[in-house]
C-alpha positions as CSV (number, residue, x, y, z in Angstrom):
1,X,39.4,-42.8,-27.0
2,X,40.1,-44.3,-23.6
3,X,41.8,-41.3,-22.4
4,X,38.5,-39.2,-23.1
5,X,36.2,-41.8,-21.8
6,X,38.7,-41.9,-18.0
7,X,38.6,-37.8,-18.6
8,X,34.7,-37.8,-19.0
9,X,34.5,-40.3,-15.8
10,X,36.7,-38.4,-13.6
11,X,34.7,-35.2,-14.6
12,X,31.2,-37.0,-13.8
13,X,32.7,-38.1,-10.6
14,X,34.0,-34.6,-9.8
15,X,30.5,-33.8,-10.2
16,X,29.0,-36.4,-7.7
17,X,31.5,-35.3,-5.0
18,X,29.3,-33.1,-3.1
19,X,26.7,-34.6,-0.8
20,X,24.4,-31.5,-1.9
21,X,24.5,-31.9,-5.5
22,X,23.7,-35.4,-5.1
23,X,20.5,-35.0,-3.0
24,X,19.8,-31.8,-5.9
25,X,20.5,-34.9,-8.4
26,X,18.2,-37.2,-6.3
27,X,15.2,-34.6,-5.6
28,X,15.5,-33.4,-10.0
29,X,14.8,-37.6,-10.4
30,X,11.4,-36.9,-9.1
31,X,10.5,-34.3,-11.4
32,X,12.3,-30.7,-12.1
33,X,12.2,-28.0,-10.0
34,X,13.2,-24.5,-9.2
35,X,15.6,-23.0,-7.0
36,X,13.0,-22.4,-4.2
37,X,11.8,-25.8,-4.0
38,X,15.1,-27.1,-4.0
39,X,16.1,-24.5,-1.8
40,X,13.2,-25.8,0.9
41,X,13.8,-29.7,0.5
42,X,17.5,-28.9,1.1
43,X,17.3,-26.7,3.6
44,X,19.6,-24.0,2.6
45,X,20.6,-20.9,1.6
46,X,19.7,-20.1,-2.0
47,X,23.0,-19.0,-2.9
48,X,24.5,-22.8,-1.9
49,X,21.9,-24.3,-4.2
50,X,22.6,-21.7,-7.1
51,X,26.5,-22.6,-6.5
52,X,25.9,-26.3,-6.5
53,X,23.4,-26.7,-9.6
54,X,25.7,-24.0,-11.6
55,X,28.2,-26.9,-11.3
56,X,25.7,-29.9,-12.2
57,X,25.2,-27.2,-15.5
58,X,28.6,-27.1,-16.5
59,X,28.8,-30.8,-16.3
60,X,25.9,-31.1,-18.5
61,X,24.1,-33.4,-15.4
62,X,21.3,-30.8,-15.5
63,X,19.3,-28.6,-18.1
64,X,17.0,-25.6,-17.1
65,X,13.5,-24.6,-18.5
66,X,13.0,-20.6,-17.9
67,X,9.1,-20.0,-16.7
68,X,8.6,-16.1,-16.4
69,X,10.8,-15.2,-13.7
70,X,11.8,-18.8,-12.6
71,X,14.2,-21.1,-13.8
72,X,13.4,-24.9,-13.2
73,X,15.9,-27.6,-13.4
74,X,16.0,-30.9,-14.8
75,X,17.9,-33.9,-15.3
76,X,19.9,-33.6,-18.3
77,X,20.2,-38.3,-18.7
78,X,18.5,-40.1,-16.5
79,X,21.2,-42.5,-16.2
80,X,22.3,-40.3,-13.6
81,X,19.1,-41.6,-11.4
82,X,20.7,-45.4,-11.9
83,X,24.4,-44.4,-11.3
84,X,22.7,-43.2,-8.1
85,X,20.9,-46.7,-7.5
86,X,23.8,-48.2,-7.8
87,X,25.7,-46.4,-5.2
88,X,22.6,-46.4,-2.7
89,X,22.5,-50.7,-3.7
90,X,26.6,-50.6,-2.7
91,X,25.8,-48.2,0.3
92,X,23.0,-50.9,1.5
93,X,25.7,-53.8,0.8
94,X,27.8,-52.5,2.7
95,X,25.8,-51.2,5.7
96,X,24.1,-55.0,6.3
97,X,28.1,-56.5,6.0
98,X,29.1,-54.2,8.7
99,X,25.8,-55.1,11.0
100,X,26.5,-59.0,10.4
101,X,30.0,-58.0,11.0
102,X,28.8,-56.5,14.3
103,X,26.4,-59.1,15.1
104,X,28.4,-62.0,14.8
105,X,31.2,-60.4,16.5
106,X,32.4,-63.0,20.0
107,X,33.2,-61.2,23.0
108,X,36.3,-62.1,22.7
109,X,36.9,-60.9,19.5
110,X,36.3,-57.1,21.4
111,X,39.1,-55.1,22.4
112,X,39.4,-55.4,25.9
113,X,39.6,-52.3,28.5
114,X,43.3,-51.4,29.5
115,X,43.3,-50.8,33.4
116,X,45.4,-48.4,34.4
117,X,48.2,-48.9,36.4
118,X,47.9,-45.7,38.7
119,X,46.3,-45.9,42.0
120,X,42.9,-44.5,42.0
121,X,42.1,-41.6,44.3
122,X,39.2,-42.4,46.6
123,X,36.1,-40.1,45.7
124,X,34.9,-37.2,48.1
125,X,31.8,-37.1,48.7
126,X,29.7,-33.7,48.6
């Protein structure tokens, strides 16, 4: 049971390792949409949003409602919306420890320039 649990994690991870199919994940925890909206808040080419959600489909992260001609997509468990919390909490963790890092940084603590050793030629003027 472990062993399928580690699989299943490595596969939903697999899944999250695009920074397209994670916006399509964030804009689908709004509400669903089709490929032309999320074609239009992302920005690109239909075919790169068809690519992307056919993989969120075969991870079973999405699900799709047909309407006439369109297809609008959905997400499959919204524990996929608080996965992605948790990362944006860790991304925001992170990005304040690096400005206090930053901040209360000495001079110092800076690399320093290396002069160089060479003479330097004196500039022309034009």
């Amino acid at each position: 049971m472990t062993e399928s649990l580690q699989g299943f994690k490595a596969e939903l991870f697999k899944a999250l390792a695009h920074p397209v199919r994670i916006r399509i994940l964030e804009l689908l925890h709004e509400s669903e949409k089709s490929v032309k909206e999320l074609q239009h808040a992302l920005g690109t080419e239909g075919s790169t949003v068809s690519q992307q959600l056919a993989i969120l489909r075969m991870r079973n992260l999405v699900d799709t409602r047909k309407s006439g001609t369109q297809i609008f997509y959905r997400l499959r468990d919204p524990e996929v919306s608080d996965l992605l919390s948790v990362a944006r909490r860790m991304f925001d963790a992170h990005v304040v420890r690096l400005q206090s890092i930053s901040i209360g940084e000495s001079p110092s603590a800076r690399p320093r320039k290396v002069r160089s050793k060479r003479p330097q030629l004196a500039r022309q003027s034009s």
